[in-house]
C-alpha positions, 0 to 999 in steps of 0.5 A: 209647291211653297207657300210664298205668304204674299202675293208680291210677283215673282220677278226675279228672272226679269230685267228690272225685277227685285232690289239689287247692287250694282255689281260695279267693278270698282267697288267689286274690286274693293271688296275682294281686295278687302277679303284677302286682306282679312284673311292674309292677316287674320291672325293678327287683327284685333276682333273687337277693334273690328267690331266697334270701329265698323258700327262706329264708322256705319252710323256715321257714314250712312247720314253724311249725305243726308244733312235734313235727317235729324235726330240720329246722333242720338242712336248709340246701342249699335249692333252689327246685323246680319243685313237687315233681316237679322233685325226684322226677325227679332222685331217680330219675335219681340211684338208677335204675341202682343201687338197688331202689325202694320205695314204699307202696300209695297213694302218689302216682301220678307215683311209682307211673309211675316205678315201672311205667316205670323200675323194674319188676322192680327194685321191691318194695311196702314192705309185701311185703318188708324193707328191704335194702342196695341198696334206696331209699325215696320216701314221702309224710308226710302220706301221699298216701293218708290224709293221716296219718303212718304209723304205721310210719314210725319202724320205716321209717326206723330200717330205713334207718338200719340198712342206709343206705338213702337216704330222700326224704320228700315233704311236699306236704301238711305245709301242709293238716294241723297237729301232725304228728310227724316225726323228721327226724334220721334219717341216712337221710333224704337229701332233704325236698321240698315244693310249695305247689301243694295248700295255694295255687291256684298249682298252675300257677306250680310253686313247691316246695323241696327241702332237704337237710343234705349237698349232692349236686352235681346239675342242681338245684343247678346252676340254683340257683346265683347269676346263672343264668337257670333259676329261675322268679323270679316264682314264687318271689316269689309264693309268698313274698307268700302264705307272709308273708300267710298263716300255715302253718295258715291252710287247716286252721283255715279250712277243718276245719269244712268237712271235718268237716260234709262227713265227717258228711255222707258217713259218712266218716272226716276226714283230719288234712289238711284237703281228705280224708275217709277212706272204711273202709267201702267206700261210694266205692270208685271212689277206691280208691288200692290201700289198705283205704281211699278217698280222697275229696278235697273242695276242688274242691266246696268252691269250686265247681269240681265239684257235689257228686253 
């Protein structure tokens, strides 16, 4: 039997279990067409005309509909990632040796293996002990648990300033919510990483960002330089044809009459991302993440993939 190193359920044969895209047909339609285009004309576009216009085009559209974060025009060492995972390995690659991680209860299961794999004893929930000098935080804003910006992210960071803890936020969800409030001026805040993976059904093709303001020299780095063969091409130019379709709240306003008639329907609370509702009341607690809450993911249901039960 594997070792699953969390003790996050399972839920990915239930209705609202996990994070997924919606598989929608508009932009499934966009997608694949953006695939036969790249192949149809392979040979003739420019790889590195690609590579630059789609990091270019990420960094700017994943803010658009997000006017109260602030500081992110300042991030400008931009590397195409292999959706955020990518970026979380090399974080962890970087810090293992030398710092004590901290995460909050919740957070995304990939993040909660390393933690039971590589850290074990070197690793505190960040609700059950202060930050300290040698210590390092990954956290989720949105967060993975309730979709919402916690409301001691402030009091977090301003601690990591203080005791120069080095920070990465994972904005994977930034894209299924609108008007959220990140202060990204924080000196601690050493990497911002997002994927298109939750808001697009291109959660096969790999395609996210990693941003900094001060290059770390690191293998991300080195596979994005110019004329090397390591970046997956067609999928940056994929995801650059859906970011130029499709504005950054396109999924939240499609889709927010879907979420607050499904949370009406179960009694539950809706998330500021648009595919949860937020269960306080104990009535789904097979999804329970390790919070007082339970997430319920609902794009799966919307597009057919799952009955609603």
């Amino acid at each position: 039997m594997t070792t699953r190193y969390t003790t996050l359920p399972d839920n990915k044969e239930k209705p609202f279990g996990g994070a997924y895209s919606v598989h929608d047909t508009e932009t499934c339609q966009t997608r694949d067409d953006a695939v036969k285009e790249y192949i149809d004309n392979q040979s003739r576009l420019d790889n590195e005309a690609i590579k630059s216009k789609y990091v270019q085009t990420y960094k700017q559209w994943m803010f658009a509909a997000h006017p109260k974060i602030k500081g992110w025009e300042d991030y400008n060492e931009l590397c195409f990632t292999q959706g955020t995972t990518e970026s979380f390995a090399q974080f962890y690659i970087r810090f293992r040796e030398s710092k004590r991680l901290r995460l909050a209860k919740g957070e995304y299961f990939y993040n909660q293996m390393m933690k039971g794999l590589w850290y074990k004893e070197k690793f505190a929930w960040l609700d059950e002990d202060e930050i300290r000098p040698n210590d390092v935080v990954l956290i989720s804003i949105p967060f993975s648990d309730t979709g919402a910006v916690p409301n001691y992210l402030e009091k977090l960071l301003t601690d990591c300033d203080k005791n120069d803890v080095p920070v990465m936020l994972d904005l994977a969800y930034v894209s299924l919510s609108v008007d959220q409030e990140v202060d990204l001026t924080h000196k601690c805040i050493e990497y911002v990483v997002s994927s298109l993976s939750k808001v697009f059904p291109v959660e096969l093709h790999r395609i996210g960002i990693r941003m900094q303001r001060k290059k770390f020299e690191d293998q991300l780095y080195v596979i994005n330089e110019k004329n090397y063969n390591y970046i997956n091409v067609m999928s940056a130019f994929v995801g650059t044809k859906l970011m130029e379709k499709y504005p950054a709240d396109y999924i939240y306003n499609k889709y927010q009459q879907k979420q607050l008639d499904m949370c009406d329907k179960l009694n539950v609370e809706a998330s500021p991302c648009v595919y949860f509702g937020i269960d306080r009341h104990e009535q789904f607690q097979e999804y329970n993440r390790g919070t007082e809450s339970n997430r319920l993911c609902f794009s799966r249901v919307w597009d057919g993939r799952m009955k609603d039960e």
